[in-house]
N, C-alpha and C positions, 0 to 999 in steps of 0.2 A: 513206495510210501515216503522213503528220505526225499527221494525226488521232490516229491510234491510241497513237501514241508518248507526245502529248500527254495522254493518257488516262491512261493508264499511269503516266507522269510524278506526274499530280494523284492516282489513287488513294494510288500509294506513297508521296507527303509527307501524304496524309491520314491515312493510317493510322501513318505515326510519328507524327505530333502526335495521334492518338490512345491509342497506345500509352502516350507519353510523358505525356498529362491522367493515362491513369486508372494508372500507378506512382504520379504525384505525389497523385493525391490518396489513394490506398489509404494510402502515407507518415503524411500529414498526418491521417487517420484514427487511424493506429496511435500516433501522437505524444500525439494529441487524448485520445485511451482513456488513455494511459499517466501523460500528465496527471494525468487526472481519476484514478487510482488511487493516485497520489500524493499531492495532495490530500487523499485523504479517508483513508488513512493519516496522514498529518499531524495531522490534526482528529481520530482515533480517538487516538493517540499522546497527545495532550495533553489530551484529557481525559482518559484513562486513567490519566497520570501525574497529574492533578490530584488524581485521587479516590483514586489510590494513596497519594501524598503526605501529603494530609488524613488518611485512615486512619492509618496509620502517627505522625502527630504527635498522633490523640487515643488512642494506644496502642493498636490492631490490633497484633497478630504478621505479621509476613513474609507468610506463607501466607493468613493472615485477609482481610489486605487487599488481597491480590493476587486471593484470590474474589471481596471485596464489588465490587473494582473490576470484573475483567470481565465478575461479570452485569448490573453496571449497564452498566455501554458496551453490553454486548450488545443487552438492551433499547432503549436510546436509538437503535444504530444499525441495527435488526434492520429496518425497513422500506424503508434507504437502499439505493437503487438502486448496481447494482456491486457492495454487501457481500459476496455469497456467491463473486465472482472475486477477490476480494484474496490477493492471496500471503502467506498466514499465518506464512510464515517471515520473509520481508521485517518484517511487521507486529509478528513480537517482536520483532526484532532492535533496529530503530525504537523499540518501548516500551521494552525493557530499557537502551536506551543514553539516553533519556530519563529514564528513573525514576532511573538512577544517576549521572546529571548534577544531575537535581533534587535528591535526598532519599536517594541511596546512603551518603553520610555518618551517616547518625542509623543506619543498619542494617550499619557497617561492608563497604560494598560496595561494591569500587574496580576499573576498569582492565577491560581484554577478558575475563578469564574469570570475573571475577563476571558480566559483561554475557552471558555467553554460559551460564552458568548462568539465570540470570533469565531470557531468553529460552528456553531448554529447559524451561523447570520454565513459561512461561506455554503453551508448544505443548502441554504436557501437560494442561495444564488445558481448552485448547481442543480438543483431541483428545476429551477428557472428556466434553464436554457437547456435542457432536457426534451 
């Protein structure tokens, strides 16, 4: 009967520390992903504001350079693994509050609802060529 007890006992601490491995690690997966989608939002942001940027100071209009720039990013980023899961609203939101930190100045474009413009009008572009 201790036997069995004893049995009993050891399965059910095994199976909470089983339990409890694979939550923490699913966690630490979802972190790891989230991460990494962060990142490369980051890295699409800033060159996007780069090439925005430079457009616009060798006289592109608004509209101009907000095309040259995303089919160029697109290009550049189009074989990068996780691209097609990015949350493209996150991803304007990100470039429009970037462009209008960098170079909203020279295009009169200040504060959340130019930023939330700029990002509507880049989702439309990306909707576009979808």
């Amino acid at each position: 009967m201790k036997q069995k007890i004893k049995k009993l006992i050891g399965s059910f601490f095994l199976l909470v520390v089983l339990i409890v491995n694979i939550f923490f690690i699913q966690t630490d997966i979802a972190y790891s992903l989230e991460a990494k989608d962060s990142n490369l939002i980051e890295k699409i942001s800033k060159d996007y504001t780069k090439k925005f940027c430079n457009s616009i100071g060798f006289g592109l209009s608004k509209e101009s350079a907000m095309r040259f720039s995303f089919s160029e990013n697109k290009e550049i980023f189009k074989n990068r693994k996780g691209i097609e899961n990015i949350d493209k609203e996150l991803l304007s939101q990100k470039i429009a509050s970037s462009v209008i930190d960098g170079c909203g100045y020279q295009l009169n474009l200040y504060g959340e609802k130019d930023i939330e413009e700029f990002a509507n009008y880049y989702l439309s572009i990306e909707l576009g060529n979808s």
